[in-house]
N, C-alpha and C positions, 0 to 999 in steps of 0.2 A: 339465286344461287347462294348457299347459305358456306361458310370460312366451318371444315373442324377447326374444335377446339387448339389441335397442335399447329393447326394454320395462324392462327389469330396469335397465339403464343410467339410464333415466329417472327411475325410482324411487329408487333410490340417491340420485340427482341432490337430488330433494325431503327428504333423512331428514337432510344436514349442517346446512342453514340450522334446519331444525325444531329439532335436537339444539341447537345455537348458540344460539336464541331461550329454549329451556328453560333453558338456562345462565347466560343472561342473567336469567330472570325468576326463577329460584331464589338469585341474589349479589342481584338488586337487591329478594328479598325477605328476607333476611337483618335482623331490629333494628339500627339503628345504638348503639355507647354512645360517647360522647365519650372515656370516661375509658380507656377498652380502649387501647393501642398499636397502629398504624395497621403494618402487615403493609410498608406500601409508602407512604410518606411522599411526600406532593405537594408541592406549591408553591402556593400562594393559585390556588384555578380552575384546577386540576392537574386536578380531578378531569373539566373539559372535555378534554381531552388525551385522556381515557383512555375516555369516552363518542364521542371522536373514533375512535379507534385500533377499540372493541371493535365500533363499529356498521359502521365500514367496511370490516371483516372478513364482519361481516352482511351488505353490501352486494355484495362479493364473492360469496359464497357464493349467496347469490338472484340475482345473473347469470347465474352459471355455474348454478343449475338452471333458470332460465328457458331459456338460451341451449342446454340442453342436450335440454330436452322442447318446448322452441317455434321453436329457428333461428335467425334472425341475431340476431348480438347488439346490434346499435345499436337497431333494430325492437323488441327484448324490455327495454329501458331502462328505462322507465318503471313496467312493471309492479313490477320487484325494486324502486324504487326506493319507488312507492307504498306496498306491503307493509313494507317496511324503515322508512319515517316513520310508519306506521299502528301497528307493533308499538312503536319509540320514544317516541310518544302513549299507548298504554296501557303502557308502563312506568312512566313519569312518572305516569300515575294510581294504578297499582299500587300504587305508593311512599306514595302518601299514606293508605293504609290500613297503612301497616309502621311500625311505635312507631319513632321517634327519624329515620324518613326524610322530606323534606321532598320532593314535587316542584318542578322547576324548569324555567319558559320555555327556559332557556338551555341546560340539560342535552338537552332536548328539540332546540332548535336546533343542540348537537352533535353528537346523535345523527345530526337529517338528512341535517347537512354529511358527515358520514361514510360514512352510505350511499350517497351519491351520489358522493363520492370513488370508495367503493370500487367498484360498481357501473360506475363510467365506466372506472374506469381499467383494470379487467378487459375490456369493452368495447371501449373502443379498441385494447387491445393484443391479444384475439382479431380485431379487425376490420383490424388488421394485416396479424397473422397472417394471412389468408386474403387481403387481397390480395395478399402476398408468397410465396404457398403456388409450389411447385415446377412449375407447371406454366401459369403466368402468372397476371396479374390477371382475375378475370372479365371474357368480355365483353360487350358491349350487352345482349347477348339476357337472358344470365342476368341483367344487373342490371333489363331491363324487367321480365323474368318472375317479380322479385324474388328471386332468386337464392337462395332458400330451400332448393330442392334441389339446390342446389351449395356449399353453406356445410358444412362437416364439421364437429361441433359436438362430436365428442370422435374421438379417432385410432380407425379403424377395422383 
């Protein structure tokens, strides 16, 4: 049994954000030691910065496979965004079984903020894109008919 093409595109679509959260759950299982030299020196709550930065990269990445195996992408919002604050929650639990890591409310809250960044603003700017695609904005029809089979969800 042979995968189309938009098959194979889909799946693809799911292996970044997977490979991304593995990434994340393997640095944030990592010992902390205080006494070790910090690779990358913060600033007091730097380390929100950077749970901001890595999750909203997550949140990207689960747009864009939502938007890429389900369609539009404003419609597909929420789910990346659920998954993305659901993996961010058991990170922070995670942590609390790894010697020297502490979880944190707030780590946790920027995780969310980030997913949701990120997730939007890929989002918005695919839903742009496609009203400003070449060949007009959609119109009534498609957008009654939800315009799902008019949304191009990766260049054909």
């Amino acid at each position: 049994m042979s995968l189309s093409a938009e098959e194979r595109v889909r799946r693809r679509s799911l292996l970044l954000p997977l490979l991304w959260m593995a990434i994340i759950f393997y640095v944030s299982g990592k010992p902390s030691d205080p006494d070790a030299p910090s690779w990358l020196p913060l600033p007091v709550h730097g380390d929100k910065v950077l749970h901001l930065i890595v999750h909203g990269f997550l949140g990207l990445l689960l747009q864009q496979a939502f938007v890429i195996g389900l369609g539009h992408p404003i419609r597909r919002l929420w789910p990346a965004v659920l998954i993305g604050w659901l993996h961010g929650a058991f990170d922070e639990w995670h942590q609390s079984w790894v010697p020297g890591r502490i979880p944190d409310l707030f780590d946790w809250i920027a995780d969310a903020v980030g997913v949701v960044l990120g997730a939007w603003s890929l989002g918005l700017l695919m839903a742009w894109r496609w009203v400003n695609r070449p060949e007009g904005p959609p119109s009534s029809e498609e957008m009654a008919a939800g315009a799902d089979h008019a949304w191009p969800p990766c260049q054909r």
